[in-house]
N, C-alpha and C positions, 0 to 999 in steps of 0.2 A: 326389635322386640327385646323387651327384658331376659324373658324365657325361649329358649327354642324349644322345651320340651316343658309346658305348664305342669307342676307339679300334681301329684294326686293329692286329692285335697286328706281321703281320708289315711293314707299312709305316712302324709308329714302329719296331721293329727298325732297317731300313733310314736311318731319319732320324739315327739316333744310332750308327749305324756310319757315313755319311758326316760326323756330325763329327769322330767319332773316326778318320778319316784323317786330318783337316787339323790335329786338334792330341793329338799322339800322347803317352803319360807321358814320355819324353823333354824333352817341353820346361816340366814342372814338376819336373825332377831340383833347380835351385839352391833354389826355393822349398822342396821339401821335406827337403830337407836342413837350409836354414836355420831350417824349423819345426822340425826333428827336437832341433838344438841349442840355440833359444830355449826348450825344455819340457823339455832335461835342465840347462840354465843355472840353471832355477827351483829345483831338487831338489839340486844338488849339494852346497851346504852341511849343508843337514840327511843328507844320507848314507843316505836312506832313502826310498822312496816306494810307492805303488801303482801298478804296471803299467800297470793298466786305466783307474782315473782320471785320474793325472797323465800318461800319457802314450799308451796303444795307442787309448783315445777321441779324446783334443783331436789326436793328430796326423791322423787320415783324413778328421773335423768340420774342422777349417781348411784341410786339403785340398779335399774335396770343396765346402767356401764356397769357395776359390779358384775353381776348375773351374766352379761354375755363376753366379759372378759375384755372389755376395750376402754381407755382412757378417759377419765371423767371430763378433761379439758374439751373432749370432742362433743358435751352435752348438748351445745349451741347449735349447731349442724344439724344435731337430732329433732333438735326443737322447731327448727324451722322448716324441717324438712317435715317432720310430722306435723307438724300445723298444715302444711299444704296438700297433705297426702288426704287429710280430715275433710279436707273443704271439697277433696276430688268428690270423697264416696259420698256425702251429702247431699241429698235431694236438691239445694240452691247452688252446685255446680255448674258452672258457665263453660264455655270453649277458652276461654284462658284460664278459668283455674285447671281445666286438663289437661293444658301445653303445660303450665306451669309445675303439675302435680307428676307427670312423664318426669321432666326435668329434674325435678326432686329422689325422683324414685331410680332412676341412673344415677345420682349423685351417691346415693345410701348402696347401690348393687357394688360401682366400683371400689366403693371404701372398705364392703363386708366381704368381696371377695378378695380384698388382700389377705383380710385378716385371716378368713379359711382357709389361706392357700399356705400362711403361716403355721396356725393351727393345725393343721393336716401335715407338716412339715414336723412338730416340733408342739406335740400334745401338753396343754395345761390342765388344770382344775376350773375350765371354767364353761360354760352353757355350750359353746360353740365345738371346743373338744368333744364333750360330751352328745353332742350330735353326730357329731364324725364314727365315733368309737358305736353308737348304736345304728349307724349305717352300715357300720362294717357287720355287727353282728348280725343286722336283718341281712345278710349274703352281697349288699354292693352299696359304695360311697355313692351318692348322687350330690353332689357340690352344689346344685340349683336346688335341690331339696331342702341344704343345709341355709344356703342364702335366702329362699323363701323362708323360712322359722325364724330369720333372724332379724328381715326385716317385719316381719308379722307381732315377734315380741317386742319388736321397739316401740309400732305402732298402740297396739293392741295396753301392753305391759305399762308403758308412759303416760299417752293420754289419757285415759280412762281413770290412773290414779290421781292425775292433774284434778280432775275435775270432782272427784269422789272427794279429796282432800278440801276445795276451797270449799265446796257444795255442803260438805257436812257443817263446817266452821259456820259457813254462813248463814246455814236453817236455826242452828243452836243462837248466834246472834239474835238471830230475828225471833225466839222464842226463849230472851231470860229466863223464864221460869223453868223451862228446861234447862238450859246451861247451871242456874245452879244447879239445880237438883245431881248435873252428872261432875257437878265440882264435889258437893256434898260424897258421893258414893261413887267413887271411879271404876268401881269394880262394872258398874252400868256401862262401859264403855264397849265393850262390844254389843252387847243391845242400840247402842246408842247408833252405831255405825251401819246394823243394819236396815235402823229406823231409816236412817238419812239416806242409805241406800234407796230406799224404797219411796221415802217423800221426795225426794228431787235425784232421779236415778242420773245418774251420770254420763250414760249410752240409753238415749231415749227410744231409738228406734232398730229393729234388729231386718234382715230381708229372709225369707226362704221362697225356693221353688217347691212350687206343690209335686209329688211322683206321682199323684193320680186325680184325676178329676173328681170332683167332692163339691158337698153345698152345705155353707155356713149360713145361719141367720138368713136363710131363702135368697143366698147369695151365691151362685155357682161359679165356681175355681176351677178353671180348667188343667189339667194335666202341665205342665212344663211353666205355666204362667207364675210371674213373679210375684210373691206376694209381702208387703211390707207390713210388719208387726209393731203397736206402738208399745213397748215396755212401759214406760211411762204413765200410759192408759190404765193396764192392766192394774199396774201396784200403787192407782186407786180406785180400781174398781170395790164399789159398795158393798157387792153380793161375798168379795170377800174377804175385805178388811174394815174392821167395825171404825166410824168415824176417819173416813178414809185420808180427810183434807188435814187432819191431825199430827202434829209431830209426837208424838208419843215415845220417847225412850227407854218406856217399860215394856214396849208391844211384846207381848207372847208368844202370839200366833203370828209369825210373820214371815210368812211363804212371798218374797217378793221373785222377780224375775229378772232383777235388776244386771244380773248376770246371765242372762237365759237360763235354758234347761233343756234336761236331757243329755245325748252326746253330745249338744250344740253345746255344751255350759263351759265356758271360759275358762280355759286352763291355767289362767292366773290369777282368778278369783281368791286362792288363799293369798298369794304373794298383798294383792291388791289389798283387802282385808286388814292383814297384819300393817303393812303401810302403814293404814290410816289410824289402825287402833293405835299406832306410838306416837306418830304425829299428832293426833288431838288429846294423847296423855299427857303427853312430855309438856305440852302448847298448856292446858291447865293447868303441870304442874309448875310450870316455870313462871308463867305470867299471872297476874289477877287485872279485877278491872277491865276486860276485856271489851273495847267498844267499835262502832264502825264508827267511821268517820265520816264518813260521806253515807247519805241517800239515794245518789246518783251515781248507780251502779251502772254498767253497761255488761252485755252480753255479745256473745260472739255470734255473728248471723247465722245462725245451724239450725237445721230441722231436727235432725238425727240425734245431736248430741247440746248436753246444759253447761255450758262455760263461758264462764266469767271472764273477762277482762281484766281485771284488777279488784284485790277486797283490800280497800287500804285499811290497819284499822290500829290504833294504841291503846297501850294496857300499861301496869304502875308494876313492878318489881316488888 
C-alpha cells in the first residue's frame, strides 16, 4: 500500500490551506512571467508551435517545480506520471490503466519522500518545508501527510492548468471576434479566463458522497452512495447563465463551478487563474496573427476532464 495510515482528508486540507496563506500566487507573479517569456523566446523564430507541448505544459510543470521546491529537469516524470494517474480516476479506466497508474504513484511517493526526508532534515523556502514546519505547529510531523499534499498538488496544481491554458487559447481561436476584442482591451483578460473557465471547464466532472439520504429531481440518494457531478453541465446551464453556449468575455455574472465550491473549492484556484491570466497576456502580447493550423484536433479519451492533445497553431511577430 501507498499509505499504512490513509491520511485524513480534512486535516491535509487544512495543512495546505495554511500554507497557502503564507505564500500566496502573488508572490510567484515575476517568476511566472519570466517562465511565460523564456517558453515563447524558444518559439519565436520558427513562427509556429504547439500550445500544449511547447507551452500550456512546461509553464504550470516549472511552476508548480518552483512551488514544491524540486528541480524543473524532473518535469518529464511528473508529466507522465500525471497523465496516468488522470486516466486512473476517470470514469474510462480499465485494469491496466490501474496496474499502470499504482505504478506511477510509487514512482512519484519514492521520489517525494526523498525529498521530505531532505526537507525535514535541512528546511528551505519552499511548499514542502512549509508543510513540515505547519505539522510541527499543529503538535506532530506526519511525513505521509506531507507526501499525500505533495502528490495531490502535482496532480491537482499541473493538470488542470494544462488544460485551462490550451482550453482558453483554443475557445478564443475558435471565436476571432473574441480574441480581437481581448487584443483590443487586455485589461478583459481576467473576464476572459473566467469566460473560458466556465465555456469549456477544464475538470468536467467532480464525485461527492452523499452524508445523508435526500431526493434530487424525484431522484433518491441514498446516504453513503457516490455521487458524480457534471461541472461542465452546470456552467451551461440556461436557468443561470444568459445564452449559455456563448463565449462571452465581457460575462458579468459569472458564477461558474469550474473550480467547485464551498470547502470542496480548489486550493489552487488562484495559483491556476494567475497562470493563465500571463500566459494568454504575454501569448497576445508577443505574437499577432494568431491562427490554428490544423482542424483536426484530437482530444484525450476522458470523461472527467477536456484535454487536448496538441493545438499546433502560427502567428507573425
Amino acid at each position: 500500500m501507498l499509505f499504512k495510515n490513509p491520511p485524513d482528508h480534512m486535516r491535509l486540507r487544512s495543512l495546505i490551506q495554511v500554507v497557502f496563506t503564507s505564500c500566496t500566487a502573488d508572490d510567484f507573479l515575476p517568476y511566472i512571467q519570466e517562465t511565460a517569456d523564456t517558453l515563447l523566446d524558444r518559439v519565436e523564430q520558427a513562427k509556429r508551435m504547439d500550445i500544449v507541448a511547447d507551452f500550456a505544459f512546461l509553464l504550470p510543470s516549472m511552476v508548480i517545480a518552483r512551488v514544491l521546491g524540486i528541480p524543473a529537469d524532473d518535469r518529464q516524470l511528473f508529466r507522465e506520471c500525471s497523465n496516468t494517474i488522470i486516466e486512473a480516476i476517470d470514469l474510462t479506466r480499465t485494469p491496466d490503466t490501474l496496474h499502470r497508474s499504482r505504478k506511477a504513484l510509487f514512482r512519484l511517493a519514492i521520489y517525494f519522500q526523498e525529498l521530505i526526508e531532505k526537507r525535514t532534515q535541512h528546511l528551505q523556502n519552499d511548499f514542502i518545508s512549509k508543510l513540515v514546519i505547519a505539522g510541527e505547529q499543529q503538535g506532530r510531523i506526519n511525513k505521509e501527510e506531507v507526501l499525500a499534499a505533495c502528490i495531490l498538488m502535482l496532480i491537482a496544481g499541473h493538470e488542470t492548468t494544462v488544460n485551462l491554458i490550451s482550453n482558453s487559447i483554443f475557445a478564443l481561436l475558435r471565436h476571432p471576434e473574441e480574441l480581437d476584442k481581448l487584443r483590443e482591451r487586455l485589461s478583459l483578460i481576467p473576464s476572459a479566463v473566467e469566460e473560458c473557465l466556465r465555456y469549456d471547464s477544464p475538470t468536467q466532472m467532480t464525485a461527492r458522497t452523499a452524508s445523508e439520504t435526500m431526493s434530487i429531481g424525484g431522484v433518491t440518494i441514498k446516504k453513503g452512495q457516490n455521487v458524480y457531478i457534471w461541472l461542465g453541465a452546470a456552467n451551461r446551464d440556461p436557468a443561470k447563465f444568459q445564452d449559455p453556449d456563448k463565449l462571452d468575455i465581457t460575462r458579468s455574472s459569472n458564477h461558474h463551478l469550474a473550480f467547485g465550491s464551498g470547502i470542496h473549492m480548489c486550493l489552487g484556484s488562484s495559483l491556476a487563474r494567475v497562470e493563465a491570466q500571463i500566459a494568454i497576456n504575454t501569448l497576445l502580447r508577443r505574437f499577432s496573427n494568431l491562427q490554428l493550423e490544423t482542424d483536426d484536433l484530437q482530444w484525450r479519451e476522458l470523461v472527467g476532464f477536456r484535454s487536448l492533445k496538441a493545438l499546433p497553431v502560427s502567428f507573425t511577430i
